[in-house]
CHARMM internal coordinates of N, CA and C (Angstrom, degrees):
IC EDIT
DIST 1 N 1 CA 1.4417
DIST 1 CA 1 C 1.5228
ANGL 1 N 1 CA 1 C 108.81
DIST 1 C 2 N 1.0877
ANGL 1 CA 1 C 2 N 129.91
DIHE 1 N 1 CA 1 C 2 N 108.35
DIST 2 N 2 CA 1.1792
ANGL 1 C 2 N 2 CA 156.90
DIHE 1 CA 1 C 2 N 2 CA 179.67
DIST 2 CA 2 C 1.4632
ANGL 2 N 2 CA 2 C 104.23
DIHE 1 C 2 N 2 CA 2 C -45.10
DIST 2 C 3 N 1.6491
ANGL 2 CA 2 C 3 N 142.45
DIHE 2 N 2 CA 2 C 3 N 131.28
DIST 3 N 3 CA 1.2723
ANGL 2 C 3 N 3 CA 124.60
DIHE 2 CA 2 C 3 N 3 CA 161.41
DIST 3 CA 3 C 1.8863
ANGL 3 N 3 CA 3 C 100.77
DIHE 2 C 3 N 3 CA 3 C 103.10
DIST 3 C 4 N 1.2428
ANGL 3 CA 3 C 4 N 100.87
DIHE 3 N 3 CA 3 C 4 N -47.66
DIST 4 N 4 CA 1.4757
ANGL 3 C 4 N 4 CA 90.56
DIHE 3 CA 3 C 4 N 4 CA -168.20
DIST 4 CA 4 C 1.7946
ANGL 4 N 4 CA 4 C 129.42
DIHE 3 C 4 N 4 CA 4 C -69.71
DIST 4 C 5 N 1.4781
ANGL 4 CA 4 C 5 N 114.49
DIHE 4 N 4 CA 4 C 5 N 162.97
DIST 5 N 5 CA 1.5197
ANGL 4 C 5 N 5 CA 111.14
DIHE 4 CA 4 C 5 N 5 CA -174.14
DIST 5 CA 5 C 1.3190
ANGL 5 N 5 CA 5 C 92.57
DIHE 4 C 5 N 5 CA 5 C -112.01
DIST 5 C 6 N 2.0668
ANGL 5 CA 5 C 6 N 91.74
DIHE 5 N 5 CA 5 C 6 N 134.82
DIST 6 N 6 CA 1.7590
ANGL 5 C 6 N 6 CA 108.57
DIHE 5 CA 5 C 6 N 6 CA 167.08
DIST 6 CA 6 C 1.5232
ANGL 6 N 6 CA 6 C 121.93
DIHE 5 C 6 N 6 CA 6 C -69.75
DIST 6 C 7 N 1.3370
ANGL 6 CA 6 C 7 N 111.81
DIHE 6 N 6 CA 6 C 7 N 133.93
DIST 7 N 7 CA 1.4803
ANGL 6 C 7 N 7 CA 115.34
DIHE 6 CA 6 C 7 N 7 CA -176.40
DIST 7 CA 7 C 1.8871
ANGL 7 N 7 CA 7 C 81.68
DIHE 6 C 7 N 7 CA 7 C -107.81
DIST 7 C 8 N 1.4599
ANGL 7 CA 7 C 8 N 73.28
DIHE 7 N 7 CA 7 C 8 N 146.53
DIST 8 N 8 CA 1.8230
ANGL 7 C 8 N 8 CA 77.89
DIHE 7 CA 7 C 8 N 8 CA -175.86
DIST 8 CA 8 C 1.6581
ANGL 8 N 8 CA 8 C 98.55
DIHE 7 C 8 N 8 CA 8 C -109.67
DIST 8 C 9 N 0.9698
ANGL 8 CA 8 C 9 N 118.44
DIHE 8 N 8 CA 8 C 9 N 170.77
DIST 9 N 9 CA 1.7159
ANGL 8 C 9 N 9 CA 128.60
DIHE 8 CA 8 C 9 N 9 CA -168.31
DIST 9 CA 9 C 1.8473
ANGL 9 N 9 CA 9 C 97.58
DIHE 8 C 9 N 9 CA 9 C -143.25
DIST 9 C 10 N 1.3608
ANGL 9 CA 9 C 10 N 89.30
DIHE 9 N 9 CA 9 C 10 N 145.58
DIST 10 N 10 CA 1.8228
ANGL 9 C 10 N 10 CA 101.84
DIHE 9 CA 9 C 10 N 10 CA -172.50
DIST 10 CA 10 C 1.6013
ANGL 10 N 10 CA 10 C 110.49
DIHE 9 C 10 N 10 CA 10 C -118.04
DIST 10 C 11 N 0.8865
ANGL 10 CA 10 C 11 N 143.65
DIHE 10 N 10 CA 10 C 11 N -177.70
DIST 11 N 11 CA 1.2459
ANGL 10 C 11 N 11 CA 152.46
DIHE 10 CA 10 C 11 N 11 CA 169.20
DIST 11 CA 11 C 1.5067
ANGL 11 N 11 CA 11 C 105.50
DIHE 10 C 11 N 11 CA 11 C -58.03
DIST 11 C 12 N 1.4476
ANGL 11 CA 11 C 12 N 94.39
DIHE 11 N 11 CA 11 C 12 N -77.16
DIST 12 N 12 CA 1.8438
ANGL 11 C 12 N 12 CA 103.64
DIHE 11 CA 11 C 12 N 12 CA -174.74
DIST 12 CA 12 C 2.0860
ANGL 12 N 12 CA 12 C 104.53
DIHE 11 C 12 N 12 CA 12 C -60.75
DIST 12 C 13 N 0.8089
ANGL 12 CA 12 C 13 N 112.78
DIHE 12 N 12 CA 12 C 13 N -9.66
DIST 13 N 13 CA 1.6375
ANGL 12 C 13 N 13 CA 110.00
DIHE 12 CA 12 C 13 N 13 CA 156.36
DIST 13 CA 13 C 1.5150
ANGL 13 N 13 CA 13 C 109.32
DIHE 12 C 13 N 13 CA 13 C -63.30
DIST 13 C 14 N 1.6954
ANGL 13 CA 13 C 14 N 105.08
DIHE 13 N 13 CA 13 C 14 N -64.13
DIST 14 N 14 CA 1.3317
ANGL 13 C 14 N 14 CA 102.76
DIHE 13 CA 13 C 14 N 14 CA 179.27
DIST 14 CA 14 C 1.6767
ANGL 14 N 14 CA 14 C 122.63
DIHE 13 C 14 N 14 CA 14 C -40.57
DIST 14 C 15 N 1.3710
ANGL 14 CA 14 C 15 N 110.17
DIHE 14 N 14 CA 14 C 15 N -34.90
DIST 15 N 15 CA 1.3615
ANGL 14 C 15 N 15 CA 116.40
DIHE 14 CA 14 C 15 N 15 CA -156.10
DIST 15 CA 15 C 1.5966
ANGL 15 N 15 CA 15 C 89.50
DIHE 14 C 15 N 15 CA 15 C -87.12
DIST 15 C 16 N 0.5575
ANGL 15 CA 15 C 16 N 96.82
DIHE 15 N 15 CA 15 C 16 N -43.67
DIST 16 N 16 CA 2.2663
ANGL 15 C 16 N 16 CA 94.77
DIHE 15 CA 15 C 16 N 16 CA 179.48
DIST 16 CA 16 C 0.7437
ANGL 16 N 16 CA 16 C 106.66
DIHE 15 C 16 N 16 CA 16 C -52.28
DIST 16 C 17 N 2.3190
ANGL 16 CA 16 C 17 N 115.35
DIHE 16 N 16 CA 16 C 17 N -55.41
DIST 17 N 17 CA 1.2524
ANGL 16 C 17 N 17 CA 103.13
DIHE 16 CA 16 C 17 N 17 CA -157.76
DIST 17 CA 17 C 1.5150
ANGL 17 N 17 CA 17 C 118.35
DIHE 16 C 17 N 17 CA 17 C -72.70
DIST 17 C 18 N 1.4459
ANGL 17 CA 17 C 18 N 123.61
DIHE 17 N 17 CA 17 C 18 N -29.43
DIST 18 N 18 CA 1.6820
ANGL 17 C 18 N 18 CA 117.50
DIHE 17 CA 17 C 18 N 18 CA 159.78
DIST 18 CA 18 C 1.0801
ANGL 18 N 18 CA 18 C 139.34
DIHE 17 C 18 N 18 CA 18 C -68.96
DIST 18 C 19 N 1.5627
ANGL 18 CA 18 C 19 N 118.36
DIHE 18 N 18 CA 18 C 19 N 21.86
DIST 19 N 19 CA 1.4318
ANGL 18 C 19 N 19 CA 115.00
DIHE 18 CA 18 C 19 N 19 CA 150.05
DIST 19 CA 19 C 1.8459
ANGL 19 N 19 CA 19 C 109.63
DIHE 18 C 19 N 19 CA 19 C -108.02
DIST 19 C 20 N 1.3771
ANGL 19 CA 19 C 20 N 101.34
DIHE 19 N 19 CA 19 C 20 N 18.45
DIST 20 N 20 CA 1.8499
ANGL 19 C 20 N 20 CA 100.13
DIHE 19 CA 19 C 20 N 20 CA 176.19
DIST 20 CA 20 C 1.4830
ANGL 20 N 20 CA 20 C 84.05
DIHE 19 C 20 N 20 CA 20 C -86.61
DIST 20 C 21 N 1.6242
ANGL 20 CA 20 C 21 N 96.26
DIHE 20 N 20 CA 20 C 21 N 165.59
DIST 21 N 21 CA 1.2578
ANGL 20 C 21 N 21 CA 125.08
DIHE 20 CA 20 C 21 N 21 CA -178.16
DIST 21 CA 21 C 2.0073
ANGL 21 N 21 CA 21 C 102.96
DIHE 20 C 21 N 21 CA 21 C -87.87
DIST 21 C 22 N 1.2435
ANGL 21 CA 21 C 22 N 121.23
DIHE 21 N 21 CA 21 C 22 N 123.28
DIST 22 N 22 CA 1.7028
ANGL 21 C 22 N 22 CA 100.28
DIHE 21 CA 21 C 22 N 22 CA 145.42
DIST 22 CA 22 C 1.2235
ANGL 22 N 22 CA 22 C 125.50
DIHE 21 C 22 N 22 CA 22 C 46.95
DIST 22 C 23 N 1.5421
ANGL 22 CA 22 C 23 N 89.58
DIHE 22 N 22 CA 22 C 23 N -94.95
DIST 23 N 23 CA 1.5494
ANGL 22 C 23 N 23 CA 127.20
DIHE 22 CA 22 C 23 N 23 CA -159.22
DIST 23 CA 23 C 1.9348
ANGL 23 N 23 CA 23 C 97.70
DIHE 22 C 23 N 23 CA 23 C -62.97
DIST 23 C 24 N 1.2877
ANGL 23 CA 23 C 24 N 114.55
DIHE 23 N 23 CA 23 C 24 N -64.03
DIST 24 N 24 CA 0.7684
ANGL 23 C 24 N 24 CA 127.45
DIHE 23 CA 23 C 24 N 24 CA -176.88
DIST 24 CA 24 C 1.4333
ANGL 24 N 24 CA 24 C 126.28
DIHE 23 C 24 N 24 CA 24 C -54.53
DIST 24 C 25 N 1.3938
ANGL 24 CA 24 C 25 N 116.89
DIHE 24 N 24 CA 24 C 25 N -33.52
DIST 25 N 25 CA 1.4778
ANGL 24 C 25 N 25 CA 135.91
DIHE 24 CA 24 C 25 N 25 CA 153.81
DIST 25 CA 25 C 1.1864
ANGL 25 N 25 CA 25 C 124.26
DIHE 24 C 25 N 25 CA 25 C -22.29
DIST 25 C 26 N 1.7358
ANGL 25 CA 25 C 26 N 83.35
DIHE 25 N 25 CA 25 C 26 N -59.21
DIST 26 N 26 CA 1.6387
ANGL 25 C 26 N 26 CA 127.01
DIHE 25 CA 25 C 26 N 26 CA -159.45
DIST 26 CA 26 C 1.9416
ANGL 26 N 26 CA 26 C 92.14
DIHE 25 C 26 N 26 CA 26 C -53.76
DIST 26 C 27 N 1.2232
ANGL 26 CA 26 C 27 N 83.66
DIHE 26 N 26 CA 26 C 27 N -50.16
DIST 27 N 27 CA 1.8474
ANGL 26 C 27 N 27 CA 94.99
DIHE 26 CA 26 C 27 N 27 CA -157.91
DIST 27 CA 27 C 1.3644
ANGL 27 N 27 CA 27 C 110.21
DIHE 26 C 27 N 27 CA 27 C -76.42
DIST 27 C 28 N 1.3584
ANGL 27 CA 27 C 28 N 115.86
DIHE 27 N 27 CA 27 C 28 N -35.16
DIST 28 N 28 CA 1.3959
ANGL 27 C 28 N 28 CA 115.85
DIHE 27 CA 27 C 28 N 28 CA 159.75
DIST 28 CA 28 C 1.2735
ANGL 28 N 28 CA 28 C 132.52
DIHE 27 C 28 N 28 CA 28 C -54.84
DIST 28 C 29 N 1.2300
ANGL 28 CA 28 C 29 N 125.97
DIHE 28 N 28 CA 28 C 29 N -16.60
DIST 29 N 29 CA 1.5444
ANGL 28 C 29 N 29 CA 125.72
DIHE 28 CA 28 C 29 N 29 CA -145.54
DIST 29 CA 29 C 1.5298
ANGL 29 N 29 CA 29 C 97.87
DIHE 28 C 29 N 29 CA 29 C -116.63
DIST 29 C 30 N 1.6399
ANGL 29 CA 29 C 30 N 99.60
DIHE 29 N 29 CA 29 C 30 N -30.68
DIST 30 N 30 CA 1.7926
ANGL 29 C 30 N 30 CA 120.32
DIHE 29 CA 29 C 30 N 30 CA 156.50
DIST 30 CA 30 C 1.1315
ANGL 30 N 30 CA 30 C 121.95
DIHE 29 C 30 N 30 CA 30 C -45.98
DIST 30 C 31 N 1.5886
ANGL 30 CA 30 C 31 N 112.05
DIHE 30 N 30 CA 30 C 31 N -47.59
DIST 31 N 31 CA 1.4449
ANGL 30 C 31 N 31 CA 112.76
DIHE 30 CA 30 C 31 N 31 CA -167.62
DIST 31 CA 31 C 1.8107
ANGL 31 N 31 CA 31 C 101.96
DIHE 30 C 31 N 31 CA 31 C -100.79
DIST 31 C 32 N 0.9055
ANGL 31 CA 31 C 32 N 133.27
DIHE 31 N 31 CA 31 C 32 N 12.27
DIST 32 N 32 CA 1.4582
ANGL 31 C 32 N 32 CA 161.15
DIHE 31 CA 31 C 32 N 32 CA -169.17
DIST 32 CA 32 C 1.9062
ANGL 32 N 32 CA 32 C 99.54
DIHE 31 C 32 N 32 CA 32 C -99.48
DIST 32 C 33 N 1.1609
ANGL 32 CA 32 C 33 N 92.16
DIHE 32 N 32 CA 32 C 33 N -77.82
DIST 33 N 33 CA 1.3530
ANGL 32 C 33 N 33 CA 109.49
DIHE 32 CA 32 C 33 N 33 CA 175.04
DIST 33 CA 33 C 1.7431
ANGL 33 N 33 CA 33 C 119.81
DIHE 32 C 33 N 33 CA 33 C -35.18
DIST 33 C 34 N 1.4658
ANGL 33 CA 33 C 34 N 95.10
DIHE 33 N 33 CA 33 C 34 N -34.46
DIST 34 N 34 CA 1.5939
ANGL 33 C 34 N 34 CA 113.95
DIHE 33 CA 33 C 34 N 34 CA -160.49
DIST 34 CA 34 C 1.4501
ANGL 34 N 34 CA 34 C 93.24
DIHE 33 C 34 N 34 CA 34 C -88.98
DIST 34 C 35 N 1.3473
ANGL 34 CA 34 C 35 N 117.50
DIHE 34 N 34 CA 34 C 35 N -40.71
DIST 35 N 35 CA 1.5459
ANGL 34 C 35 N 35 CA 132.51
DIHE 34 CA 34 C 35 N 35 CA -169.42
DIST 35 CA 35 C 1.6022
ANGL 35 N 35 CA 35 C 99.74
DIHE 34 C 35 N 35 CA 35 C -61.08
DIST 35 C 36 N 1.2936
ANGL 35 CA 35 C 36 N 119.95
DIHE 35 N 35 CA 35 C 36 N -49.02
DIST 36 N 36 CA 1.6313
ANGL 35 C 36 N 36 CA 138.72
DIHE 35 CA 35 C 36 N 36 CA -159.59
DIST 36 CA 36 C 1.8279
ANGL 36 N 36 CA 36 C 89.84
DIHE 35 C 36 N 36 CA 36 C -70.73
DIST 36 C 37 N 1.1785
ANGL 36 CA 36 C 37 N 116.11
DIHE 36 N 36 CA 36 C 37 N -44.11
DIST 37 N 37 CA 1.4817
ANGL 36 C 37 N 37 CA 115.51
DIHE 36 CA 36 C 37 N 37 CA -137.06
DIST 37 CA 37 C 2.0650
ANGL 37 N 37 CA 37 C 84.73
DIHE 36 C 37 N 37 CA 37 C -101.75
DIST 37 C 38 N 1.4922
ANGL 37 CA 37 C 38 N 123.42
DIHE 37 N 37 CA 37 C 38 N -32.66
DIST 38 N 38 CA 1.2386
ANGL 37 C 38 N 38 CA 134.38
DIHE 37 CA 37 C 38 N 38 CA 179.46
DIST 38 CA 38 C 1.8368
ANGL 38 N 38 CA 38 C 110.27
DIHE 37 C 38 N 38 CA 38 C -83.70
DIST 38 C 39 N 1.1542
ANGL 38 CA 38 C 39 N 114.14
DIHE 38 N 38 CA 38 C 39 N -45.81
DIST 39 N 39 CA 1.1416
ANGL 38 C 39 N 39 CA 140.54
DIHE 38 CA 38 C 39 N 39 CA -177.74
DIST 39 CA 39 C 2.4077
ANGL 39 N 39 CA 39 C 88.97
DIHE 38 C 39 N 39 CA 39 C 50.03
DIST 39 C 40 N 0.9893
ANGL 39 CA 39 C 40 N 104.20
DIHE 39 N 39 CA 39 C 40 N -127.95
DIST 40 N 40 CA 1.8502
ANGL 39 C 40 N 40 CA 101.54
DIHE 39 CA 39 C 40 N 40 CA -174.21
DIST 40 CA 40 C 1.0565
ANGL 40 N 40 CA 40 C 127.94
DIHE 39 C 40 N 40 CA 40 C -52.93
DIST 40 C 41 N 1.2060
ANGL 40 CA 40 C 41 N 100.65
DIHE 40 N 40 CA 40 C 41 N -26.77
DIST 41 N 41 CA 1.7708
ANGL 40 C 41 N 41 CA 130.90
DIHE 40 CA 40 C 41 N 41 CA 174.83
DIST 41 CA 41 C 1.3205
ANGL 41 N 41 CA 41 C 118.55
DIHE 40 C 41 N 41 CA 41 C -78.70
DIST 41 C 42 N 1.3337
ANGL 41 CA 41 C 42 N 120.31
DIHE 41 N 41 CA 41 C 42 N 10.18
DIST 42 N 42 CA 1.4531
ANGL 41 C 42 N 42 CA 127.03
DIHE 41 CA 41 C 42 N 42 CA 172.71
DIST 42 CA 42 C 1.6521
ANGL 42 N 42 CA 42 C 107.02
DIHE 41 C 42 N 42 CA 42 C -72.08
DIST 42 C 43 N 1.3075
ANGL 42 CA 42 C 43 N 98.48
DIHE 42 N 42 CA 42 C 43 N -55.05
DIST 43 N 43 CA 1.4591
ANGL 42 C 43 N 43 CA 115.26
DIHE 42 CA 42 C 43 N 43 CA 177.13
DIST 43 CA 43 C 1.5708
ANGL 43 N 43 CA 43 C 108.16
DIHE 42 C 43 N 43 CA 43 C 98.73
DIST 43 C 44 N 1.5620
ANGL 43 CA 43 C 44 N 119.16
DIHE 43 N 43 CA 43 C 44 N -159.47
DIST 44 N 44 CA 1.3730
ANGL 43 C 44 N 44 CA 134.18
DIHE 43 CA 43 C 44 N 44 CA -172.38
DIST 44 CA 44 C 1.8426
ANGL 44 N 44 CA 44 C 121.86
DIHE 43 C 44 N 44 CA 44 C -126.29
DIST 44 C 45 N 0.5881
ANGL 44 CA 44 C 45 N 148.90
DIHE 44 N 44 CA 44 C 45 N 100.31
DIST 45 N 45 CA 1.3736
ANGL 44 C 45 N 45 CA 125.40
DIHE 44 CA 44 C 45 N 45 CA -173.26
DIST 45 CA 45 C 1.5210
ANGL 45 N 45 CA 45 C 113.07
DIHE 44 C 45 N 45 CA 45 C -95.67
DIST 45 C 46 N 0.8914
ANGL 45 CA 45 C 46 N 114.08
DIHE 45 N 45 CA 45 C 46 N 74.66
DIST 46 N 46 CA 1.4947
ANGL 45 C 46 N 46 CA 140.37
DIHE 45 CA 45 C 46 N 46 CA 160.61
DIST 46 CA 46 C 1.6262
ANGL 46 N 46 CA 46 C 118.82
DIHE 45 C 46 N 46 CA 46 C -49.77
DIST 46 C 47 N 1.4185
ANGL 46 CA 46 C 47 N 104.03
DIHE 46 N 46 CA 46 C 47 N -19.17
DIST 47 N 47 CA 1.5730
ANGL 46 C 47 N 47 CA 90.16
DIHE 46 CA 46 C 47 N 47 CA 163.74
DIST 47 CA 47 C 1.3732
ANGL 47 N 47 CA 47 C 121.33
DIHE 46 C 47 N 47 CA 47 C -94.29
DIST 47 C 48 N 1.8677
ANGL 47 CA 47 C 48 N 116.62
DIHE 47 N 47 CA 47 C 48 N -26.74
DIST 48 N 48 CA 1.0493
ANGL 47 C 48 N 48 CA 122.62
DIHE 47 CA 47 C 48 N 48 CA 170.83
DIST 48 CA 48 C 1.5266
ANGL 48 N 48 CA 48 C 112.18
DIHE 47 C 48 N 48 CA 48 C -49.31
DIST 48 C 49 N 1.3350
ANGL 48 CA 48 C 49 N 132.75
DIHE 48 N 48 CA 48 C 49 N -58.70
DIST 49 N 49 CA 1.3828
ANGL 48 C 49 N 49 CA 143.77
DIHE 48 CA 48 C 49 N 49 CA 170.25
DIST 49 CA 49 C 1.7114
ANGL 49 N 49 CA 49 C 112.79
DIHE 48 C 49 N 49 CA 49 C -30.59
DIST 49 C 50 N 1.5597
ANGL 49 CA 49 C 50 N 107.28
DIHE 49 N 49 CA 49 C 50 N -40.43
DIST 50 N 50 CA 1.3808
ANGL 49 C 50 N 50 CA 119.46
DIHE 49 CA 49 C 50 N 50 CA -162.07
DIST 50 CA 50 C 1.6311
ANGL 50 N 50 CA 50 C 95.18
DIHE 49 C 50 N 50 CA 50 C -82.17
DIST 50 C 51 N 1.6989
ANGL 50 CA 50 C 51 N 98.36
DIHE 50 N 50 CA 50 C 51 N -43.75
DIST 51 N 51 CA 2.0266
ANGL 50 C 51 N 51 CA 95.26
DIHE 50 CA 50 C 51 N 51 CA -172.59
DIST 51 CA 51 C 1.4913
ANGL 51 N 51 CA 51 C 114.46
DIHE 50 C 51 N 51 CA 51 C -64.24
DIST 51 C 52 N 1.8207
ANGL 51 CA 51 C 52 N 111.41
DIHE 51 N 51 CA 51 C 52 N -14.31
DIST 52 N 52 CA 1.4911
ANGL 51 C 52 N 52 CA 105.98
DIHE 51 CA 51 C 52 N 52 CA -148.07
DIST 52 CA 52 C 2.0978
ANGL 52 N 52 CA 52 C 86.31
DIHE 51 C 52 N 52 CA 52 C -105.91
DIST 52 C 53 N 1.0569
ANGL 52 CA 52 C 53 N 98.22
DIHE 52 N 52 CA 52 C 53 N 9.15
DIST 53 N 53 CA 1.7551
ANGL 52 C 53 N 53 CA 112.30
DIHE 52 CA 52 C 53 N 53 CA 175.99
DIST 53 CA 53 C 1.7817
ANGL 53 N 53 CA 53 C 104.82
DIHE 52 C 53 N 53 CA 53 C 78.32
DIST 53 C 54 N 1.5828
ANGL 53 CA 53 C 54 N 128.87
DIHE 53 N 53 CA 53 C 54 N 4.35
DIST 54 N 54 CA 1.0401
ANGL 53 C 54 N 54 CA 126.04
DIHE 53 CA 53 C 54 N 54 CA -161.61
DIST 54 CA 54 C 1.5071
ANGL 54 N 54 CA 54 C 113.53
DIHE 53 C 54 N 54 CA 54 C -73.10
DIST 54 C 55 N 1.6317
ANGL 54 CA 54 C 55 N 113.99
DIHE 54 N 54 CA 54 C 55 N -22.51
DIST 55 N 55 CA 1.3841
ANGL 54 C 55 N 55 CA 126.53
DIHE 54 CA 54 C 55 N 55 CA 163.71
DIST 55 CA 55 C 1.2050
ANGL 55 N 55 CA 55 C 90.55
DIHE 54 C 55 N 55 CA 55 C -110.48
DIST 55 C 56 N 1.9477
ANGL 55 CA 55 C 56 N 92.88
DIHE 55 N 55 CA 55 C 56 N 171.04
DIST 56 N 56 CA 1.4065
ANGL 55 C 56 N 56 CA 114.30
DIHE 55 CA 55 C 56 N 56 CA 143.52
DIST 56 CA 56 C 1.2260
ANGL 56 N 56 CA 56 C 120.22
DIHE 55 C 56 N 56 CA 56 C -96.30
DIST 56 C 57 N 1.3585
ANGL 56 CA 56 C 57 N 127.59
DIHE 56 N 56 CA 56 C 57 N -169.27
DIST 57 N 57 CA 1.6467
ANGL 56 C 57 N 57 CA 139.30
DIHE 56 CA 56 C 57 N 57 CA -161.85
DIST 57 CA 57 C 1.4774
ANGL 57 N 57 CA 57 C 111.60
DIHE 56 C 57 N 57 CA 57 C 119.18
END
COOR INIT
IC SEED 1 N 1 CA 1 C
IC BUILD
Protein backbone atom coordinates (compact mmCIF):
# COMPACT_ATOMS: atom_id res chain seq x y z
CA UNK A 1 0.00 0.00 0.00
CA UNK A 2 1.55 2.91 -1.30
CA UNK A 3 1.70 6.13 1.10
CA UNK A 4 1.46 4.31 4.29
CA UNK A 5 3.66 4.66 7.76
CA UNK A 6 5.41 1.49 9.43
CA UNK A 7 4.41 0.94 12.99
CA UNK A 8 7.03 -1.23 14.25
CA UNK A 9 6.12 -4.07 16.88
CA UNK A 10 8.63 -5.35 19.73
CA UNK A 11 8.82 -8.49 21.50
CA UNK A 12 7.29 -7.29 24.82
CA UNK A 13 4.25 -6.04 22.49
CA UNK A 14 4.09 -9.53 21.43
CA UNK A 15 3.98 -10.71 24.97
CA UNK A 16 1.01 -8.32 26.03
CA UNK A 17 -0.50 -8.65 22.93
CA UNK A 18 -1.31 -12.59 23.67
CA UNK A 19 -2.80 -12.31 26.77
CA UNK A 20 -5.61 -9.70 25.13
CA UNK A 21 -8.75 -11.23 24.50
CA UNK A 22 -10.15 -11.38 20.60
CA UNK A 23 -12.18 -8.63 21.11
CA UNK A 24 -9.57 -6.58 22.17
CA UNK A 25 -7.17 -7.50 19.33
CA UNK A 26 -9.96 -6.77 17.24
CA UNK A 27 -9.84 -3.07 18.41
CA UNK A 28 -6.33 -2.67 18.43
CA UNK A 29 -5.37 -3.74 15.12
CA UNK A 30 -8.29 -1.09 13.99
CA UNK A 31 -6.70 1.62 15.53
CA UNK A 32 -3.21 0.29 14.27
CA UNK A 33 -4.45 0.17 10.89
CA UNK A 34 -5.56 3.88 11.17
CA UNK A 35 -2.07 4.74 12.68
CA UNK A 36 -0.25 2.95 9.45
CA UNK A 37 -2.61 4.55 6.92
CA UNK A 38 -2.60 8.35 9.07
CA UNK A 39 0.86 7.95 10.27
CA UNK A 40 1.33 12.09 12.17
CA UNK A 41 -1.55 13.21 10.56
CA UNK A 42 -3.84 11.14 12.56
CA UNK A 43 -3.75 13.73 15.15
CA UNK A 44 -5.03 13.81 18.98
CA UNK A 45 -8.40 14.32 20.16
CA UNK A 46 -7.92 16.23 23.08
CA UNK A 47 -11.32 17.43 23.30
CA UNK A 48 -12.79 14.03 23.46
CA UNK A 49 -10.46 13.38 26.62
CA UNK A 50 -11.59 16.88 27.99
CA UNK A 51 -15.64 15.96 27.39
CA UNK A 52 -15.14 12.41 28.88
CA UNK A 53 -13.54 14.42 32.23
CA UNK A 54 -10.22 12.32 31.66
CA UNK A 55 -8.20 15.69 31.52
CA UNK A 56 -8.57 18.97 32.69
CA UNK A 57 -8.75 22.24 30.54
Amino acid sequence: MPGTWDVEYTDELGEWWADLTEAEQESIDSSVRLLEEKGPNLGFRIETLRDEGQIDG
